[in-house]
Backbone as CSV, one residue per row, in Angstrom:
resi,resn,N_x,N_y,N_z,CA_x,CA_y,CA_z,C_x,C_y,C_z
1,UNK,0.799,-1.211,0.000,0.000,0.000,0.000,0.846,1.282,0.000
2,UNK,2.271,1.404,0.930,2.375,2.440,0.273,3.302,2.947,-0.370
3,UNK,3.879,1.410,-1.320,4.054,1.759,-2.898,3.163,2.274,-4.091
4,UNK,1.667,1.746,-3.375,0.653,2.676,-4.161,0.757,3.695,-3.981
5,UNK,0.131,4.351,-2.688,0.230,5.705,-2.674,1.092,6.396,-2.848
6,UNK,2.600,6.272,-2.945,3.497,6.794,-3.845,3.221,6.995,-4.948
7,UNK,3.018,6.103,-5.679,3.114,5.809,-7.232,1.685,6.923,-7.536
8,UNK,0.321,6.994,-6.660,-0.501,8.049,-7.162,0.029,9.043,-6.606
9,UNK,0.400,9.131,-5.147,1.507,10.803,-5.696,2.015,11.252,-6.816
10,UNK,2.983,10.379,-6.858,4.142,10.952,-7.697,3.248,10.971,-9.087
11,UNK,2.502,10.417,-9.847,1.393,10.681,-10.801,0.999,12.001,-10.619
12,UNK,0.545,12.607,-9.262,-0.214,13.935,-9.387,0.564,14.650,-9.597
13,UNK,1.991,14.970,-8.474,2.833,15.945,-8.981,3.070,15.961,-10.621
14,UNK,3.299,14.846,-11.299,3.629,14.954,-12.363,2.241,15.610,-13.198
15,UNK,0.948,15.003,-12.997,-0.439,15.392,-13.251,-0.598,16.799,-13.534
16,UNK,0.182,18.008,-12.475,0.102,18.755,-12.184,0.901,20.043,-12.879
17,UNK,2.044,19.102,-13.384,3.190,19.837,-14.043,4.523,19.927,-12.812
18,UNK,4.346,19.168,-12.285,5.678,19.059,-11.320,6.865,17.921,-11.539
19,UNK,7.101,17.730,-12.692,7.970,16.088,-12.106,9.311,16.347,-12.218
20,UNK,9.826,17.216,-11.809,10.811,17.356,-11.107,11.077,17.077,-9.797
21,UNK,9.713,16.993,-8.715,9.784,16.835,-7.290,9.736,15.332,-7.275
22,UNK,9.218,14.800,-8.618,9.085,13.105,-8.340,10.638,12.517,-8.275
23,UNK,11.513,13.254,-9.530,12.821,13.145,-9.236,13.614,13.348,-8.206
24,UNK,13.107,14.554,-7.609,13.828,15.070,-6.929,13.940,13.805,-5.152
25,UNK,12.520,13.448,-5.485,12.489,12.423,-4.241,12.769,11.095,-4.669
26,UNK,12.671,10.834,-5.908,13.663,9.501,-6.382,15.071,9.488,-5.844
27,UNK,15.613,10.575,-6.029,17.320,10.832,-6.696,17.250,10.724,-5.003
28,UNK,16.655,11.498,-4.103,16.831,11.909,-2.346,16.562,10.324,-1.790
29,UNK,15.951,9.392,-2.152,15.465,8.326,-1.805,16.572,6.938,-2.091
30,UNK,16.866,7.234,-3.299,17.868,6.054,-3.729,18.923,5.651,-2.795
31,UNK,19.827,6.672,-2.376,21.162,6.264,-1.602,20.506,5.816,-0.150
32,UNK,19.436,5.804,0.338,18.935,5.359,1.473,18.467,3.655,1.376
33,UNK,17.660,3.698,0.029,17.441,2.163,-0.300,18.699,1.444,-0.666
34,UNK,20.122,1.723,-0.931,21.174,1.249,-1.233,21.427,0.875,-0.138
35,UNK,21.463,1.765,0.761,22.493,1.606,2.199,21.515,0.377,2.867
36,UNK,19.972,0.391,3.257,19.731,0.078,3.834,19.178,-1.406,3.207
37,UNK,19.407,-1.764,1.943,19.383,-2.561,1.130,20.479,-3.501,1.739
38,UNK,22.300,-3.181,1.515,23.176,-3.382,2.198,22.830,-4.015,3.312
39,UNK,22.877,-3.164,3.972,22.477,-3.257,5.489,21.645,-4.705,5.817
40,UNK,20.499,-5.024,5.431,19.863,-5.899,5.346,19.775,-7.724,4.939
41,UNK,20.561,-7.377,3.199,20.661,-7.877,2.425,22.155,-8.779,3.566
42,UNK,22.858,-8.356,4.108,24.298,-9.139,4.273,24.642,-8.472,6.185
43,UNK,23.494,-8.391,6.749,23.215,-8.301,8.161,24.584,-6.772,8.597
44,UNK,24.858,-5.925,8.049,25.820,-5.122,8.823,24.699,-3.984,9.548
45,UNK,25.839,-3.250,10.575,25.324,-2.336,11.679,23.921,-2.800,12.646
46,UNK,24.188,-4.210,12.616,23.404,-4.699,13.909,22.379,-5.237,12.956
47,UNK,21.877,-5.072,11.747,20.832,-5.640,11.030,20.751,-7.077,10.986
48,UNK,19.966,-7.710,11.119,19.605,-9.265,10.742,20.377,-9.853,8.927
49,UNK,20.704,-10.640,9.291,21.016,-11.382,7.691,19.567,-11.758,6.912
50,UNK,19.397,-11.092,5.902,17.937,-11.248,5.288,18.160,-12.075,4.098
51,UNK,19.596,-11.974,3.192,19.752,-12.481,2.034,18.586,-11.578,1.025
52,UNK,18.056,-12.145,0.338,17.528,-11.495,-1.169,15.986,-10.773,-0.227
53,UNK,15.674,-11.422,0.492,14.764,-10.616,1.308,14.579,-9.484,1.592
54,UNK,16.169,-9.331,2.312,16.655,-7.967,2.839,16.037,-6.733,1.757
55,UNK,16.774,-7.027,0.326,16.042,-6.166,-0.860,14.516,-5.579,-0.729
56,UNK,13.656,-6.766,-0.546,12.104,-6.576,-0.381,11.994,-5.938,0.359
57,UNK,12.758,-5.946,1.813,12.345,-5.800,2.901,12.796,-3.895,3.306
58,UNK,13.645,-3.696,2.374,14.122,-2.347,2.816,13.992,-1.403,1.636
59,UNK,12.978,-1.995,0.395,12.381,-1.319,-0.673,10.815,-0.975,0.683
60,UNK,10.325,-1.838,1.000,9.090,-1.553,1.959,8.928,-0.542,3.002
61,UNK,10.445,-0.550,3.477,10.887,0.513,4.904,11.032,1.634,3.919
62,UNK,11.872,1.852,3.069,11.697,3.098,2.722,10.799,3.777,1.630
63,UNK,9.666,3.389,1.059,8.803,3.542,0.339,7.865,3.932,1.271
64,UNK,7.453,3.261,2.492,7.254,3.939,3.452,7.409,5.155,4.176
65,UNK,8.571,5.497,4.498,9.219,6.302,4.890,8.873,7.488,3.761
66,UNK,9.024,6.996,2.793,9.127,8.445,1.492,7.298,8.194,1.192
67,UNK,6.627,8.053,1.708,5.256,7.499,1.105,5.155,8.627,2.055
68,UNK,5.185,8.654,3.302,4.257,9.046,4.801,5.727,10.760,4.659
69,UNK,6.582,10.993,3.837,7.347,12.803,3.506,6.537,13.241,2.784
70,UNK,6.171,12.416,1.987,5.694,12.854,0.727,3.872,13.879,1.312
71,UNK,3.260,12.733,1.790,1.950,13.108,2.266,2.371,14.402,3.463
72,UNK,3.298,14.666,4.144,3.278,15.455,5.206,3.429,16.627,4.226
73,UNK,4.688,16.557,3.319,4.990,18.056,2.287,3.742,18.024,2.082
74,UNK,2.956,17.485,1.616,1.376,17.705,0.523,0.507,18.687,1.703
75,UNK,0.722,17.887,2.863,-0.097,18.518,4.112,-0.157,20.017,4.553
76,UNK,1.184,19.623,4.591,1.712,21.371,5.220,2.001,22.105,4.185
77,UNK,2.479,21.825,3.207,2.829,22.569,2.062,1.635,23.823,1.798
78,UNK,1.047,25.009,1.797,0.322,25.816,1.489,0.189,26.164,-0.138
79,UNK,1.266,25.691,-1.091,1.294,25.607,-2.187,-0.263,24.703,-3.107
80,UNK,-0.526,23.469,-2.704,-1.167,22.766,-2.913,-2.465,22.635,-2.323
81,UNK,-2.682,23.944,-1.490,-3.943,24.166,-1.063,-5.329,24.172,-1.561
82,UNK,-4.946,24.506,-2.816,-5.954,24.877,-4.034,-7.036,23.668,-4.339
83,UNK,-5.934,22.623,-3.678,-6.615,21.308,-4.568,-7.608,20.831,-3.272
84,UNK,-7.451,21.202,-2.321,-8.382,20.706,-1.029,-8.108,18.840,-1.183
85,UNK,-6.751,18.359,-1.100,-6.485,17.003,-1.173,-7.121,16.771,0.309
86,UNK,-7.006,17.505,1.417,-7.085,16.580,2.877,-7.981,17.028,3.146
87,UNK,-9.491,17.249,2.415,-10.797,18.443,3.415,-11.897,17.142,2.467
88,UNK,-12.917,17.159,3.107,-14.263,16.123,2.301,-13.764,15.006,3.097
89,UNK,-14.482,14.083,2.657,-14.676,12.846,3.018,-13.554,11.768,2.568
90,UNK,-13.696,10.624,3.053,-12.624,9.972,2.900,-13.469,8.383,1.859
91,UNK,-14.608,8.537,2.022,-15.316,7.452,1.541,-14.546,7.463,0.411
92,UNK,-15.003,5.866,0.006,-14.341,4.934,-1.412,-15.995,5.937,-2.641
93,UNK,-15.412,6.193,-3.625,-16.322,6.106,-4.453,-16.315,5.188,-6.170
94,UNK,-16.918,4.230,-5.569,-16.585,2.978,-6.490,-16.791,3.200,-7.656
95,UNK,-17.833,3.915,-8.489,-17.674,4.462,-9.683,-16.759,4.647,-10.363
96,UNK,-16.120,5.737,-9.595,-14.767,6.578,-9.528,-13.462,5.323,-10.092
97,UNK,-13.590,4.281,-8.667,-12.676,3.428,-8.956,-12.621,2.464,-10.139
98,UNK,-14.021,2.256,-10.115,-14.056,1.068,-11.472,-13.662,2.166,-12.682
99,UNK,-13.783,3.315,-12.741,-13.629,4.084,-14.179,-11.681,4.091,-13.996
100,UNK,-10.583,4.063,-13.126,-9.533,4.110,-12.867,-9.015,2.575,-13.293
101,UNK,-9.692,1.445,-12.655,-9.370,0.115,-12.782,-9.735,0.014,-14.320
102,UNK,-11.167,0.536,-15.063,-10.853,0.398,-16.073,-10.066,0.681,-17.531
103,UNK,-9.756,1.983,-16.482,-8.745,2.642,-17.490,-6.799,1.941,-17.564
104,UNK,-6.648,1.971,-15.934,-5.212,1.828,-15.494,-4.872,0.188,-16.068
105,UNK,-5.991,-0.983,-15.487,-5.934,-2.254,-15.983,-5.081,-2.830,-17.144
106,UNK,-5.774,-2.367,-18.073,-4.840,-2.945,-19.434,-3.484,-2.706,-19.473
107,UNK,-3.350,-1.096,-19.147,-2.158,-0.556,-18.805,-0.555,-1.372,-18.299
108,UNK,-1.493,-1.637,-16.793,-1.016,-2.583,-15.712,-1.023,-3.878,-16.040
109,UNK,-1.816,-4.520,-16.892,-1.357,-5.863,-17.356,-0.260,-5.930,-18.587
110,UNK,-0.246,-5.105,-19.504,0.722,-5.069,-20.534,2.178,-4.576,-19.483
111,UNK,2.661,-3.780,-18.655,3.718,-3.536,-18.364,3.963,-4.740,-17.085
112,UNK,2.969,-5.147,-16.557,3.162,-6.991,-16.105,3.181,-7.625,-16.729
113,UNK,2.977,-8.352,-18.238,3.304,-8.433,-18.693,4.698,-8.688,-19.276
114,UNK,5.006,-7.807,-19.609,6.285,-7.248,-20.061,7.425,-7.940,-19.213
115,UNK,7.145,-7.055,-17.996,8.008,-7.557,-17.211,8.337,-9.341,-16.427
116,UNK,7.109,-9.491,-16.417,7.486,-11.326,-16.360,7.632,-12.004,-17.444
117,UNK,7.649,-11.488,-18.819,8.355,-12.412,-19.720,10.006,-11.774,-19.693
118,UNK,10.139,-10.734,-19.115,11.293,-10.236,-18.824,12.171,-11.311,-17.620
119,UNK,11.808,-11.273,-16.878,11.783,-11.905,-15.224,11.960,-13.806,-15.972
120,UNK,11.092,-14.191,-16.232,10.740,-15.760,-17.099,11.988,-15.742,-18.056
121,UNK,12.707,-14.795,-18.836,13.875,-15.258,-19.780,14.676,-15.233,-19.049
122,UNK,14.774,-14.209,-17.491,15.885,-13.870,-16.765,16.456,-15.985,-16.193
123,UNK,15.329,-16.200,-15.723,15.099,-17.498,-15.017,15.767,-18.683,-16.306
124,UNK,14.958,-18.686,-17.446,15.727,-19.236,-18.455,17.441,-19.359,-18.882
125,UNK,17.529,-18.296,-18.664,18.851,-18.054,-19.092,19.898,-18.776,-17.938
126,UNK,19.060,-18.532,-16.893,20.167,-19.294,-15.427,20.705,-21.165,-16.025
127,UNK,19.619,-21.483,-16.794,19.512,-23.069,-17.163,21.170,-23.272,-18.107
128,UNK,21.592,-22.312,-18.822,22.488,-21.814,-19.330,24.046,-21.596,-18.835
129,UNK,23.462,-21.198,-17.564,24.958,-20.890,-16.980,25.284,-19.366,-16.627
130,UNK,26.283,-19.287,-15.634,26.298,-17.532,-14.900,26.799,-16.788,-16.054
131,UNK,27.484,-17.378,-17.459,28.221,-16.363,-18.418,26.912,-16.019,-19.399
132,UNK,25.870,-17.070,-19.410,24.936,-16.425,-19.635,23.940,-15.561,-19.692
133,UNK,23.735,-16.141,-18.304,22.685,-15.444,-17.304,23.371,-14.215,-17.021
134,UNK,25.213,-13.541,-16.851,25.434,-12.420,-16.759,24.948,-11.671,-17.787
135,UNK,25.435,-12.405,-19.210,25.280,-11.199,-20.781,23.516,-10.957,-20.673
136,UNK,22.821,-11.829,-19.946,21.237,-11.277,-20.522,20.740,-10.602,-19.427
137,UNK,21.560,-10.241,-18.259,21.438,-9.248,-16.968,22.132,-8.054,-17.911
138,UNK,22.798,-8.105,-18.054,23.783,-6.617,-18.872,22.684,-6.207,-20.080
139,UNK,21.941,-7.496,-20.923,21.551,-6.898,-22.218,20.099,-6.067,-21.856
140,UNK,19.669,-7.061,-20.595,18.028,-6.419,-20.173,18.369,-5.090,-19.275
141,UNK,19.544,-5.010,-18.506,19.290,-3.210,-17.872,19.602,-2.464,-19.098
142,UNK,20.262,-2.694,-20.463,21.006,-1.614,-21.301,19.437,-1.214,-21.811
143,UNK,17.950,-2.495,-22.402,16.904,-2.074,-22.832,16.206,-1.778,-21.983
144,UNK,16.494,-2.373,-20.414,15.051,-1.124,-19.681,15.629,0.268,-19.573
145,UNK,17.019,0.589,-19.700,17.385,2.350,-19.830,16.444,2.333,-20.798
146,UNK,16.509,1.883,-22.086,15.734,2.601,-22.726,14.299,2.810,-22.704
147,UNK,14.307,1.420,-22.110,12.271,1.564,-21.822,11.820,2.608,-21.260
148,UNK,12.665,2.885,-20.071,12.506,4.183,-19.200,12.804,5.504,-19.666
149,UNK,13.156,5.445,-20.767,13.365,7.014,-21.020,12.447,7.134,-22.331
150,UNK,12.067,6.291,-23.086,10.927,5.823,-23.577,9.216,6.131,-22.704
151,UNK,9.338,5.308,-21.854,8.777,5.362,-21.079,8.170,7.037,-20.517
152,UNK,9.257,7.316,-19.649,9.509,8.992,-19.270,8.846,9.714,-20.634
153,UNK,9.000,9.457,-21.844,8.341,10.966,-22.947,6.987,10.382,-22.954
154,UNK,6.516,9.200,-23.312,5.133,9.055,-23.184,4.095,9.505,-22.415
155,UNK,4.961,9.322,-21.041,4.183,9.546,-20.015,4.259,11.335,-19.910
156,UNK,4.787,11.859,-20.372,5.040,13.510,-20.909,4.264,13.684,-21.813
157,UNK,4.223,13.110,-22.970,3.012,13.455,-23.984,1.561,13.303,-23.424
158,UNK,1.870,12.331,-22.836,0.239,11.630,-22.266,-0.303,12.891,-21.666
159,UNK,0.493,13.549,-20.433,0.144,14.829,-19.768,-0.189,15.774,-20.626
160,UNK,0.357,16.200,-21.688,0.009,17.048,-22.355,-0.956,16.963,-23.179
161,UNK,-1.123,16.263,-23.671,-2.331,15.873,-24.354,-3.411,15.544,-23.733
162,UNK,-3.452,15.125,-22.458,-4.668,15.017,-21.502,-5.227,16.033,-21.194
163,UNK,-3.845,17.274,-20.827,-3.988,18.826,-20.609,-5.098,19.245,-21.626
164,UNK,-4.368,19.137,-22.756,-5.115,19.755,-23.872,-6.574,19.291,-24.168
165,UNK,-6.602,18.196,-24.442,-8.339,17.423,-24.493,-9.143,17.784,-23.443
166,UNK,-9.187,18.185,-22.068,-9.563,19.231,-20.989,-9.799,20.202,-21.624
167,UNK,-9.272,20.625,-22.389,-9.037,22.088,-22.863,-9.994,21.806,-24.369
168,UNK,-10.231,20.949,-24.978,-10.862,21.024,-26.008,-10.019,21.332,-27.103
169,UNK,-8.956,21.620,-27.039,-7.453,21.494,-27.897,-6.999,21.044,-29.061
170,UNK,-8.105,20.647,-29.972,-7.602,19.635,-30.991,-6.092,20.095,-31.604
171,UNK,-6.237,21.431,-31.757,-4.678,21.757,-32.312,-3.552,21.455,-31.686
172,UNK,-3.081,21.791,-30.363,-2.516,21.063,-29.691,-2.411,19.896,-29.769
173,UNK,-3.129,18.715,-29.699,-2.897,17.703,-29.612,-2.275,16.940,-30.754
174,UNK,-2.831,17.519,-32.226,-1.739,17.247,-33.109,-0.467,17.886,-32.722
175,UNK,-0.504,18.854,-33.150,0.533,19.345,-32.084,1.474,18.373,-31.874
176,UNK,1.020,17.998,-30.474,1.792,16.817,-29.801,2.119,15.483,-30.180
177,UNK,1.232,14.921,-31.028,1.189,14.009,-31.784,2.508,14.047,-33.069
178,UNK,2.567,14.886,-33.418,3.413,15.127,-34.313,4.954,15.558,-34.110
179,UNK,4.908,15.402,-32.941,6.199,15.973,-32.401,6.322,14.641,-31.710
């Protein structure tokens, strides 16, 4: 849960025209999940020996941790007042959700997807041997850089063009389309 609520944070800032702060708490976040990754993963500074666990286990602590900064900046922040995120009710409105599940779904199954036939060749390749299984660890981070920066403009166009269709925009959106 609150890798979700991260992940719809960091959506709004970006939603909003901010994703620089999503970076900015990526880039602030990383050397903490390293250390405490470490830490975990191979028991130093009093930590338990977790082995591959440790990973899970200190992606959770600090996603946390940056889940519950994130919501306090949103809180106190007077910038973001406008949006009345913490005033109304807290009820589920299922409508709401099924129109999100039906939108996000496909989404979320194609990039699951993706990634467990990613994950499934990773496993394959072990049958092979570690000189294997190294070259198709080296060949799959060189294409998720690119997925991700791939990734990163879509999700930039998408904003803008969402902007614009709000807006009734057709020009724009070629526009964007074309660029």
């Amino acid at each position: 849960f609150p890798l979700l609520i991260s992940m719809v944070l960091i959506q709004f800032y970006m939603g909003i025209g901010h994703p620089k702060f999503t970076l900015f708490i990526t880039l602030f976040s990383m050397p903490f999940l390293i250390i405490t990754s470490y830490a975990f993963i191979l028991g130093k500074w009093g930590m338990p020996v977790m082995g591959l666990a440790g990973i899970t286990f200190s992606m959770f602590v600090i996603v946390s941790i940056r889940c519950a900064l994130i919501l306090l900046y949103l809180y106190f922040n007077k910038t973001w007042e406008h949006y009345q995120l913490f005033s109304g009710s807290w009820k589920l409105d299922f409508e709401l959700c099924q129109k999100i599940l039906k939108l996000g779904l496909p989404i979320g199954l194609q990039f699951g997807g993706e990634l467990g036939a990613i994950t499934f060749s990773t496993y394959l390749m072990g049958f092979f041997g570690t000189t294997a299984l190294a070259a198709s660890q080296i060949a799959s981070q060189y294409s998720m850089l690119m997925i991700m920066i791939m990734l990163g403009i879509s999700q930039a166009v998408s904003l803008l063009v969402s902007h614009a269709y709000a807006q009734h925009d057709t020009q724009r959106i070629q526009h964007y389309f074309k660029a």
